[in-house]
N, C-alpha and C positions, 0 to 999 in steps of 0.2 A: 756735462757730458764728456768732458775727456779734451784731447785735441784731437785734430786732423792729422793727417801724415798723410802724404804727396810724394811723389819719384818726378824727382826734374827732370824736363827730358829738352832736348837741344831742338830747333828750331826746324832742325830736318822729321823730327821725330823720335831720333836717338834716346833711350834710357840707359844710364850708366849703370844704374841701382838693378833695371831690370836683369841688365846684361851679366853684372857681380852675381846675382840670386840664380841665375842659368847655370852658370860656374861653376855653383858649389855640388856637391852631392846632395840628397835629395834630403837625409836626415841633419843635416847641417843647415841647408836653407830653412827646414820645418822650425830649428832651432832659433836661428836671426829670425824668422817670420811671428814664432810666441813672443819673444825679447820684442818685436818690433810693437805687439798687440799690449805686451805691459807699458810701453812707453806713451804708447794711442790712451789707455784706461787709467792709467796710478797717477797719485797729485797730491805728493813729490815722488819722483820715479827717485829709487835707488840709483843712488852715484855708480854700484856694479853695473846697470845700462846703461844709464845715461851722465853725460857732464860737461859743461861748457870746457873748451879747451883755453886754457890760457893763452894771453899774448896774441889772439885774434879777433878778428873782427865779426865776434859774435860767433864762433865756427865750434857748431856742437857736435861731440859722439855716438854715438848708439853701440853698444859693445855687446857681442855676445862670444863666449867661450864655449868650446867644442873638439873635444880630445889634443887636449896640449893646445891648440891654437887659437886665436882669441880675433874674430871675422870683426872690422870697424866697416861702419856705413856715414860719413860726414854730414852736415847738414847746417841748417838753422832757421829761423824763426822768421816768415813772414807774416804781421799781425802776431796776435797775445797769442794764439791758440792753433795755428798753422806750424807744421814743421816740413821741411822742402828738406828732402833727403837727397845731396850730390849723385853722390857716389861711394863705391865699399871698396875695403883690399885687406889680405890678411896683414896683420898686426906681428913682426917681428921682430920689433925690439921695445925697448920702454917708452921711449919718445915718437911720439907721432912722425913718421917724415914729414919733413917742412914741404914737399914739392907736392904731397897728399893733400898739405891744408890751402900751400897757394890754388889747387886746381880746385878745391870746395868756392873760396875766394873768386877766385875767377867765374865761376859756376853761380855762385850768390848774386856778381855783377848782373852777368847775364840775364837771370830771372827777374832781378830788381829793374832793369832795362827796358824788359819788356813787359813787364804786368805792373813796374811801378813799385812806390814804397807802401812796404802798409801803413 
């Protein structure tokens, strides 16, 4: 059937994901939201959406490009078939920001803290 995909959301209620996807224009979110529905349904998703990030603790991508700029959403894998999506920021330069993937990181604790490991 595909995976799951999930918006982590903070304890108060907060969605990071939700609040990224607010953000964007309207033809831009429709754009992350197909990219997000390829990632839910393909097995193996294209390395162009999806890729594990090197040098982390398990901290995966979601990418989607749209007019020059290329919107990332973090995330990672609770269970084989769950994907827990942090949080998104536009993407401008080649390398991830480090302080983007501590906050997934921190964000991954947190969920695993409180629903546990799969």
């Amino acid at each position: 059937m595909g995976r799951s995909i999930v918006f982590y959301r903070t304890e108060k209620g907060r969605c990071p994901v939700d609040e990224f996807l607010d953000s964007l224009p309207a033809k831009v979110a429709q754009k992350v939201a197909w990219a997000l529905k390829l990632v839910q349904e393909l097995d193996p998703v294209p390395a162009q959406y999806m890729k594990k990030l090197t040098a982390t603790d398990e901290i995966w991508e979601c990418r989607t490009s749209f007019g020059g700029n290329t919107f990332r959403i973090l995330g990672f894998f609770h269970g084989r078939d769950r994907l827990v999506l942090t949080h998104g920021f536009v993407k401008k330069t080649q390398k991830t920001p480090p302080q983007e993937i501590a906050e997934a990181q921190r964000l991954k604790a947190d969920h695993i803290r409180r629903y546990g490991d799969a």
